[in-house]
LOZA-768905 format. One record per residue (C-alpha): residue in one letter; y, z, x. Coordinates in steps of 0.02 Angstrom, whole numbers, padded with zeros to 5 digits, always signed. Last residue first. Example, Ala and Ser with C-alpha at 12.3 -4.5 7.8 and 13.67 -1.06 7.14 Angstrom:
<atoms>
S-00053+00357+00684A-00225+00390+00615
</atoms>
This chain:
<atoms>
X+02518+02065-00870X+02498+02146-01057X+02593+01978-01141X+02499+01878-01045X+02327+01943-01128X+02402+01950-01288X+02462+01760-01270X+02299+01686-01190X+02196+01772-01346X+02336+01681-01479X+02307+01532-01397X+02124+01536-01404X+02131+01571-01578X+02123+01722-01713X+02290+01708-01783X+02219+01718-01969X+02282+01589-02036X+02224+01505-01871X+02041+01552-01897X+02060+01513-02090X+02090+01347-02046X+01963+01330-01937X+01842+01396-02070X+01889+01279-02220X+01988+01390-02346X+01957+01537-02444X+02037+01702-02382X+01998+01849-02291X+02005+02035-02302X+02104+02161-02193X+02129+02175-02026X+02065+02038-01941X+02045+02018-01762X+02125+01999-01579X+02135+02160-01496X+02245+02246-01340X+02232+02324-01202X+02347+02365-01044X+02273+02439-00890X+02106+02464-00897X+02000+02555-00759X+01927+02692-00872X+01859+02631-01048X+01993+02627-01176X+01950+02447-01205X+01784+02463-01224X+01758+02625-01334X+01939+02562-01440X+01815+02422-01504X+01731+02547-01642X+01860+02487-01785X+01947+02335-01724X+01899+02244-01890X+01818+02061-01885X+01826+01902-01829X+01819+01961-01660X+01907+01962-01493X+01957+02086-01367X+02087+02098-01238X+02077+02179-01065X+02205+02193-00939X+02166+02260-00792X+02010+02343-00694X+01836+02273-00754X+01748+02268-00895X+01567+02211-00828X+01574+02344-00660X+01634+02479-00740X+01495+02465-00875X+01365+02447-00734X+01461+02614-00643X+01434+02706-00817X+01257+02677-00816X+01197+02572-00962X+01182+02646-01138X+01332+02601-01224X+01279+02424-01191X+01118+02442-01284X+01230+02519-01432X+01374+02386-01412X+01242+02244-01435X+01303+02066-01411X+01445+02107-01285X+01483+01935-01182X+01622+01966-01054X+01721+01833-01019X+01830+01847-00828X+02022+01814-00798X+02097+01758-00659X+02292+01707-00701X+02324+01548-00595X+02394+01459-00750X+02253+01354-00767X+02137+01499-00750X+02226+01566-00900X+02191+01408-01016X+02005+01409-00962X+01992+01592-00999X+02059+01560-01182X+01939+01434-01196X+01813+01554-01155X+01867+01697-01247X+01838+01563-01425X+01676+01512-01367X+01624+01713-01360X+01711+01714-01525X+01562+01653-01636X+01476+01810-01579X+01528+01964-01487X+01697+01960-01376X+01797+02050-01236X+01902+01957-01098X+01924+02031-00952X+02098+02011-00862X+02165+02034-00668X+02021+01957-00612X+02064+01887-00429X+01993+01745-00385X+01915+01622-00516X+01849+01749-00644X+01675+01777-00690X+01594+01691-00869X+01464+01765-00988X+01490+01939-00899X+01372+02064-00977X+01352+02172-01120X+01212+02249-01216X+01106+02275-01087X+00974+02179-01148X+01068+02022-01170X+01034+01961-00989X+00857+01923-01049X+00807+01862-00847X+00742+01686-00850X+00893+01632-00817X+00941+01420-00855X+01136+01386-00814X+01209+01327-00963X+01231+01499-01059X+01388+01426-01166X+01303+01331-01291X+01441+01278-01404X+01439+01345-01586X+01413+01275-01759X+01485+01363-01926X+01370+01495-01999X+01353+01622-01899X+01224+01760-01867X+01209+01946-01876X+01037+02005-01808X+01016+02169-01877X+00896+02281-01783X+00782+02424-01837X+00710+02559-01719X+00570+02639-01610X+00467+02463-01597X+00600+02362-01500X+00503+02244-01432X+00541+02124-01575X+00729+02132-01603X+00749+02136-01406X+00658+01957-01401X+00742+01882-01552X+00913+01944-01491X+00871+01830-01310X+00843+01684-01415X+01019+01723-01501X+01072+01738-01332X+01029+01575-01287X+01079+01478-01440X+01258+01557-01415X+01356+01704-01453X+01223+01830-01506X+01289+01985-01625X+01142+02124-01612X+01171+02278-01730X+01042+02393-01652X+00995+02538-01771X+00975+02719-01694X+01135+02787-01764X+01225+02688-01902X+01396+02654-01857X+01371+02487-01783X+01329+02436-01946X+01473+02507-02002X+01586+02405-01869X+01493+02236-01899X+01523+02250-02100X+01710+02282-02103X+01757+02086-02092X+01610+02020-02192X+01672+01866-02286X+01583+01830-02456X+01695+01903-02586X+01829+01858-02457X+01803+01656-02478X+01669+01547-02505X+01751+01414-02384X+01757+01456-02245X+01576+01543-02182X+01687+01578-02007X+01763+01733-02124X+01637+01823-02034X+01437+01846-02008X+01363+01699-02135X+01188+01750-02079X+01130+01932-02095X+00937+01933-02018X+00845+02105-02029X+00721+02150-01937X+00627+02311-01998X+00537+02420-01817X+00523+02563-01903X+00601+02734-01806X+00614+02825-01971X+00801+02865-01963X+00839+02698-01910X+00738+02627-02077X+00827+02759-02180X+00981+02685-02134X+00937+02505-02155X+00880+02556-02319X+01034+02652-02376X+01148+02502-02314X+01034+02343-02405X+01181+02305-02545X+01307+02362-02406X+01223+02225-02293X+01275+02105-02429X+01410+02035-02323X+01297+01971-02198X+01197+01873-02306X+01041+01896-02320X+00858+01863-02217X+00696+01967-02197X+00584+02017-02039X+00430+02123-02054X+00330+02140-01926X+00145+02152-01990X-00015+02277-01944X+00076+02436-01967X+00100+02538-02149X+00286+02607-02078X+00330+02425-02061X+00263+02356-02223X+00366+02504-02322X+00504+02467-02234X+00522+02278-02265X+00487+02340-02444X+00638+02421-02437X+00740+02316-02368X+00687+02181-02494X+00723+02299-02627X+00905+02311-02568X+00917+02145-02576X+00830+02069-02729X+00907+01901-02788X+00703+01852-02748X+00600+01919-02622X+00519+01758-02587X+00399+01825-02452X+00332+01720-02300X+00188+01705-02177X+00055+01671-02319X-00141+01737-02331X-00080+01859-02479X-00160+01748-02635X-00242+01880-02752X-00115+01892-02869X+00017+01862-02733X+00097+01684-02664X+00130+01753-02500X+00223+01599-02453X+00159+01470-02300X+00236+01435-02162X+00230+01248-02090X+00397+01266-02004X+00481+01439-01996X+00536+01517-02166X+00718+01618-02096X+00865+01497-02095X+00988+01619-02203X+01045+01466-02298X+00913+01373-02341X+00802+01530-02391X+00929+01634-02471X+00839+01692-02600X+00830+01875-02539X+00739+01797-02387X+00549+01833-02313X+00470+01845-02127X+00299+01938-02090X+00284+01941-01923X+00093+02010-01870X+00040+01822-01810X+00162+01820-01668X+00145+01667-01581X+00147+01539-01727X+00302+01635-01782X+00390+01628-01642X+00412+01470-01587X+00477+01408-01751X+00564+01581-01785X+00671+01535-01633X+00715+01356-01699X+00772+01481-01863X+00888+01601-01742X+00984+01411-01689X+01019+01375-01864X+01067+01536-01879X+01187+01546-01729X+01254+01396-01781X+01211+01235-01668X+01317+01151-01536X+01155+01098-01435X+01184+01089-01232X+01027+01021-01195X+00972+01082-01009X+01027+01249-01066X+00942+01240-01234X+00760+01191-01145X+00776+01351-01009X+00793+01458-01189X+00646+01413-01259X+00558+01416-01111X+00617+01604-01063X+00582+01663-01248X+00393+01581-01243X+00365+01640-01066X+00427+01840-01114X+00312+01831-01272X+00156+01800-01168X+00116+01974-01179X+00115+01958-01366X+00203+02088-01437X+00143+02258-01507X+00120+02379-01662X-00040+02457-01607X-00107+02400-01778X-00090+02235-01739X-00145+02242-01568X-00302+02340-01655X-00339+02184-01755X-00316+02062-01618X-00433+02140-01508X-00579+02189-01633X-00578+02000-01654X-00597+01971-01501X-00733+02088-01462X-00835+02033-01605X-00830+02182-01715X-00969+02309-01700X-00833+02450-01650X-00732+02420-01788X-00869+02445-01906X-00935+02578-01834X-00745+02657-01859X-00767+02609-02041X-00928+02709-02063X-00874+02873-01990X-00711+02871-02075X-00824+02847-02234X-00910+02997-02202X-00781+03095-02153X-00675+03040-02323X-00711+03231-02408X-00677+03309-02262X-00520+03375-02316X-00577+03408-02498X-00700+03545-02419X-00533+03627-02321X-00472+03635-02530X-00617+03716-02584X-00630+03845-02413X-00433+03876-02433X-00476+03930-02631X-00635+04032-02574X-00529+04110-02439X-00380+04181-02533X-00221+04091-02499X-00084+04236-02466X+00104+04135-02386X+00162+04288-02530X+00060+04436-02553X-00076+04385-02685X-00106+04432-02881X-00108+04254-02931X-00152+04251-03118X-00038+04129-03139X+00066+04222-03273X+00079+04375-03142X+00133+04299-03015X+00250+04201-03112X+00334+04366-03160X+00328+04411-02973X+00415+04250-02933X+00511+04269-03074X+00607+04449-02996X+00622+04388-02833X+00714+04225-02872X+00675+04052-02950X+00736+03969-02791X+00849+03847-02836X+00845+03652-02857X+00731+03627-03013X+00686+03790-03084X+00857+03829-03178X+00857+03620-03243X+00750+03703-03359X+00552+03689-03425X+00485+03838-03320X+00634+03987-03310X+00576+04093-03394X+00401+04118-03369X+00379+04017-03222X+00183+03943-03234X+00240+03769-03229X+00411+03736-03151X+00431+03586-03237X+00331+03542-03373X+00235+03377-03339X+00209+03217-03449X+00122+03107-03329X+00149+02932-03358X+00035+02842-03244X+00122+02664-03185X-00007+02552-03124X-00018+02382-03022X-00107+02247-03106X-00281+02186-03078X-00329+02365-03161X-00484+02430-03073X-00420+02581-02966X-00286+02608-03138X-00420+02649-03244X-00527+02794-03127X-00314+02841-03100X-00324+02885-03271X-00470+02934-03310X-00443+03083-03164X-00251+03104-03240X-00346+03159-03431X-00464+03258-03354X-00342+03355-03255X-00256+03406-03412X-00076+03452-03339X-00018+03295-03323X-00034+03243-03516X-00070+03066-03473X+00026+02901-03535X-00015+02740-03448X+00040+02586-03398X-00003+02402-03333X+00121+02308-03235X+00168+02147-03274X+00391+02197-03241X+00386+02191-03442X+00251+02313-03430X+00360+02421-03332X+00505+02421-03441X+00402+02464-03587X+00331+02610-03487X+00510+02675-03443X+00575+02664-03626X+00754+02696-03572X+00812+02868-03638X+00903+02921-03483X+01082+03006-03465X+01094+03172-03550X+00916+03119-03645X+00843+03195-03436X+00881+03384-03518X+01008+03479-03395X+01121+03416-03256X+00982+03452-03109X+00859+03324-03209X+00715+03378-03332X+00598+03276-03461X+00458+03313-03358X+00392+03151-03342X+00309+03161-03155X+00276+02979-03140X+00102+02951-03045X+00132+02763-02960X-00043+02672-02913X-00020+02519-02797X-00190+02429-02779X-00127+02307-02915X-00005+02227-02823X+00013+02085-02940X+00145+02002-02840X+00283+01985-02993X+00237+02171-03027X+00269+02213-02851X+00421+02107-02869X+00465+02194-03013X+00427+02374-02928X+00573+02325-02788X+00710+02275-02899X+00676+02407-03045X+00664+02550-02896X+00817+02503-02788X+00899+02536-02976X+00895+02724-02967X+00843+02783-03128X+00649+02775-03090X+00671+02875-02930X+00763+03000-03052X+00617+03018-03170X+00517+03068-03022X+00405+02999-02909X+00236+03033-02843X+00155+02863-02770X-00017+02820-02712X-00052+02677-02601X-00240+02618-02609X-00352+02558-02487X-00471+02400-02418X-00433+02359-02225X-00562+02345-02099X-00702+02303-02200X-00612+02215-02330X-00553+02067-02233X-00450+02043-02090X-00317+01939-02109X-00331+01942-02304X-00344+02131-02300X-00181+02147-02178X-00078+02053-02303X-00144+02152-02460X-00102+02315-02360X+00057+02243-02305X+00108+02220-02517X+00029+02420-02533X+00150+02486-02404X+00297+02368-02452X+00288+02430-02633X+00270+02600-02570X+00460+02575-02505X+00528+02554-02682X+00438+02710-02735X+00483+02799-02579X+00680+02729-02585X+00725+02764-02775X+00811+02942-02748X+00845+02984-02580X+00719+03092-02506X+00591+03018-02420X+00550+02998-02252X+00389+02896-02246X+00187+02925-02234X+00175+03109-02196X+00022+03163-02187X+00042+03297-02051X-00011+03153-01910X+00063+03027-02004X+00247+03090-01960X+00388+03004-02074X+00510+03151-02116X+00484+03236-02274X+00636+03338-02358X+00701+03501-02328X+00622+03522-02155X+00418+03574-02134X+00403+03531-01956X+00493+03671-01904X+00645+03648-01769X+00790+03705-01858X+00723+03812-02030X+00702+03718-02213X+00529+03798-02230X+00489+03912-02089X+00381+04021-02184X+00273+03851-02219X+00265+03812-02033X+00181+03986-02009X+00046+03933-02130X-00002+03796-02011X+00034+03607-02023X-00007+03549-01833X-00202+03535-01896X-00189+03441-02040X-00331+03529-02138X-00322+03508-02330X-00215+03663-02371X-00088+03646-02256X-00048+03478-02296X-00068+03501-02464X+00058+03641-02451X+00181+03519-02347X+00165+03387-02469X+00216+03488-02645X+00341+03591-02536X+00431+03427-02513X+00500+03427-02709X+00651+03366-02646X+00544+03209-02571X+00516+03149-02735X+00443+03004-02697X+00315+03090-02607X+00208+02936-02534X+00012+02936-02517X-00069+02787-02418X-00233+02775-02438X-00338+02788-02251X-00388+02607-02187X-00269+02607-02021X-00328+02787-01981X-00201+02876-01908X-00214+03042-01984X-00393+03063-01897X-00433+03253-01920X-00319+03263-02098X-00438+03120-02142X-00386+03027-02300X-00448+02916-02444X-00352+02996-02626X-00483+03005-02778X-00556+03165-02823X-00497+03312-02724X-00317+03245-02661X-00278+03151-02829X-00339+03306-02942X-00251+03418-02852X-00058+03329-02845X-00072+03293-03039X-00131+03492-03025X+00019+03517-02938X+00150+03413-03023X+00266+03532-03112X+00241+03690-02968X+00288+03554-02844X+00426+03489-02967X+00510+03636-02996X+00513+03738-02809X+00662+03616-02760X+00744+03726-02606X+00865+03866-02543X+00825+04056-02514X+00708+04007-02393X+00596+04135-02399X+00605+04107-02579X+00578+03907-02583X+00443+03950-02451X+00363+04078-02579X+00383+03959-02716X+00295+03831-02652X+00152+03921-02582X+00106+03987-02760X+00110+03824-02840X+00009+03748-02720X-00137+03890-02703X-00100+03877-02910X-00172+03680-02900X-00329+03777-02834X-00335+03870-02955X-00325+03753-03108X-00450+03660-03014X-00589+03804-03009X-00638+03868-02863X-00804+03825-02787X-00950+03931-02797X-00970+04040-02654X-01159+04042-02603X-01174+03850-02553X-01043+03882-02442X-00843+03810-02458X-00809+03722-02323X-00762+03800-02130X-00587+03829-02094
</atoms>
């Protein structure tokens, strides 16, 4: 649509944030399901922000210097997808908006990530946009001190909720953003006082602004339906040196005549009869999916309200010394170095020839030291586990924040989930690769992150060190025996277990190029043999699973195993070769990438026979492999319930997971 022309005068705010209003509940209706509360709560929050202050181009979504806006509150998605429609995004018709919650439409119950409709993130549980706009504003302080405030110099705006600010993702992640001084982060709290049980005092009467302040952020208190009052606001919080919290006392389901101000409004549609009533309050007497022109024409106008400065960043670009210009759009373009395959294939050629016995994380940090140099985009960080987790490369410095974000690495603190998070938020904003370290065992702490993350496509790295009851001593508090198999549970996220130096090389390389999806890298603790003696410059862990050792005539067993237990199958293979039993090791780092070779490939690794697998862990999600055609007998060597404290090779033979007890299955089945 054309702007508004000098003879129509534009429409007033209050009408324009009814355009919102009014969509909202018609899609809720046609729907017959949906959250039509906050979106008629919030809209002329919503208005003002997209008219006055928000940096975007509906005609070049991508733009790496655009503000970054994040719904929170993804149940109150009809708020994004009317502004969406109503500033310009081209793919985000009207007839998208009937389709509201309908297989195949873009306009689902909640947002899912797509930049190109305005979409920053997938958001709908509680906690994780708010928590995840953190990252987005900490990469856009990282990207700004790379390459300075010509290329990158914008905002991230948040909507949330009161229940964002309940969930406790949020008070980890907006502390370290206070901690950081991340004061181009702007969060507009819809206070409306209402939650689906009833009245928020039910539950909540924290003093949210107090809290905040404590965190170093600064605050303020707006009544969210005076669009003065929000426009000061926000005017404030684009100077504070602190990141901002706006208060915005809201009454849900504004303009609802009976049902405005009640849980009733918040997720149901209000119903024929109060739509018309609402109508008719609003002062909006047309049909339903009906934006009259003058109000499209205002809110087309606010579209374009960022062309000129589109225009003047993209000269910008294009004067930029042309290596400069190069690195700064390989950032962007989310990519490797194309030298990455000689550093990997070095790396690994050197550990061959040396034979080091190190833990998987010890040898995952020499990685990082390559690495890191290399790839100037990863971002690496540890939920204060620095030491342990092996994941600050030499001569890195922190991201110190409050004005200091020209470091490599970011203490996250006793922060986990929030660290997950973030790492999301820095992925989906481009120009870093995030990678951040734990323990293994609190992957449940990081679980709905890591799941969002595969359901967004980021590429967030996580490192889990201390991978089975091989950490000893700590005990079953800290021993992950479930963890692998519900990790491997999550679709679209590759849960990579490497068994020596070489393969955890070969992780690193996967992990990176990867750029649809999140990987976990789960590491050991105690020291490990190099197995991979023989130098190949081919990454033999990218298909998941392979065989690590052949048999010596006849294989009449395969041995299975991820990890730590690789070593373990192969002394079990030495003591059945002895016997005259041929029997093969089959190295499995990734069951996903395995699951997706050919099925004569996966013939061809597990063989005919007996197989037997072995990890320190459950057998949940094994059956795949040794129920796959061609085997004869099966059976697993693992835990079954939790472990125990005691030196790791004690617990290994407490447990009955030893080379012995592998030879012994295996004979057993013959």
């Amino acid at each position: 649509m054309s702007a508004a022309s000098a003879a129509t005068p534009p429409a007033p705010i209050t009408t324009m944030a009814n355009a919102i209003r009014a969509l909202s509940m018609d899609a809720v209706e046609a729907a017959k399901s949906g959250h039509p509360g906050m979106p008629m709560g919030m809209a002329d929050v919503a208005t003002v922000l997209f008219t006055r202050f928000l940096k975007f181009n509906p005609k070049q979504p991508a733009w790496a210097d655009r503000d970054r806006f994040i719904l929170s509150a993804g149940h109150g998605s009809m708020l994004i997808y009317s502004l969406g429609y109503l500033t310009g995004y081209k793919r985000m018709t009207i007839d998208e908006l009937k389709r509201f919650r309908q297989l195949g439409s873009l306009t689902p119950g909640h947002p899912e990530v797509d930049p190109s409709l305005g979409i920053e993130m997938t958001t709908g549980p509680l906690g994780q946009g708010v928590s995840t706009a953190v990252g987005f504003a900490l990469a856009e302080r990282i990207t700004n001190a790379r390459f300075g405030d010509d290329l990158i110099n914008h905002f991230t705006y948040v909507i949330a909720s009161d229940g964002d600010l309940m969930e406790g993702v949020s008070h980890e992640a907006c502390s370290l953003a206070g901690h950081l001084g991340l004061n181009r982060l702007i969060v507009l709290w819809d206070d409306n006082h209402i939650s689906i049980d009833g009245s928020t005092d039910l539950s909540f009467t924290d003093d949210t602004p107090a809290r905040f302040r404590s965190y170093g952020w600064n605050t303020a208190t707006v009544d969210g339906h005076d669009p003065e009052a929000v426009a000061k606001a926000i005017e404030a919080a684009q100077t504070s040196d602190k990141p901002t919290l706006i208060a915005c006392r809201t009454i849900i389901g504004k303009g609802a005549p009976n049902k405005a101000n009640t849980h009733g409004c918040h997720g149901s549609p209000l119903g024929a009869d109060e739509v018309a009533a609402t109508r008719e309050n609003l002062g909006w007497p047309h049909e339903a999916f009906v934006v009259p022109q003058d109000v499209l024409d205002a809110w087309r106008a606010a579209g374009t309200r960022a062309d000129a400065a589109y225009a003047d960043w993209a000269q910008r670009v294009a004067a930029m010394d042309p290596s400069a210009r190069k690195a700064f759009e390989a950032a962007m373009d989310r990519g490797v170095p194309a030298d990455l395959d000689e550093l990997i294939a070095a790396f690994k050629k050197k550990v061959s020839e040396d034979k080091p016995s190190w833990a998987t994380r010890v040898a995952s940090g020499n990685v990082l030291d390559i690495l890191v140099p290399a790839v100037p985009e990863m971002i690496g960080g540890s939920a204060d586990l620095t030491p342990s987790n092996n994941t600050k490369a030499k001569n890195t410095a922190d991201v110190k924040g409050r004005g200091e974000f020209n470091g490599r690495y970011v203490r996250y603190g006793v922060r986990e989930h929030g660290m997950a998070t973030v790492m999301n938020g820095m992925a989906l904003h481009g120009g870093v690769i995030p990678y951040g370290g734990t323990f293994m065992q609190f992957a449940d702490y990081c679980r709905p992150s890591i799941r969002l993350a595969a359901l967004m496509k980021q590429r967030s790295i996580f490192v889990m060190t201390h991978d089975s009851i091989g950490l000893g001593e700590d005990g079953p508090t800290h021993q992950p025996v479930e963890h692998l198999a519900a990790l491997r549970a999550i679709p679209n996220l590759l849960t990579l277990r490497p068994a020596d130096a070489v393969e955890t090389a070969e992780c690193w390389q996967i992990a990176l190029e990867r750029v649809n999806g999140p990987s976990v890298l789960a590491l050991t603790r105690q020291n490990v043999p190099t197995l991979r003696t023989e130098h190949a410059a081919e990454n033999r862990s990218a298909r998941g699973g392979y065989v690590i050792l052949e048999a010596e005539g006849e294989r009449k067993v395969t041995l299975l195993a991820t990890g730590s237990e690789v070593s373990l199958a192969a002394e079990a293979r030495k003591a059945l070769q002895a016997e005259g039993i041929g029997a093969a090791v089959v190295s499995i780092p990734s069951f996903e990438l395995f699951e997706a070779q050919d099925d004569a490939y996966k013939a061809s690794v597990l063989g005919s026979g007996v197989r037997v697998a072995v990890e320190a862990a459950i057998r949940q999600g094994w059956d795949r492999w040794l129920g796959y055609p061609g085997a004869t007998a099966v059976a697993f060597v693992g835990m079954s319930g939790f472990g125990e404290s005691a030196p790791y090779q004690e617990l290994y033979k407490h447990f009955g997971i030893t080379a012995e007890a592998v030879v012994a299955a295996a004979k057993a089945r013959l």
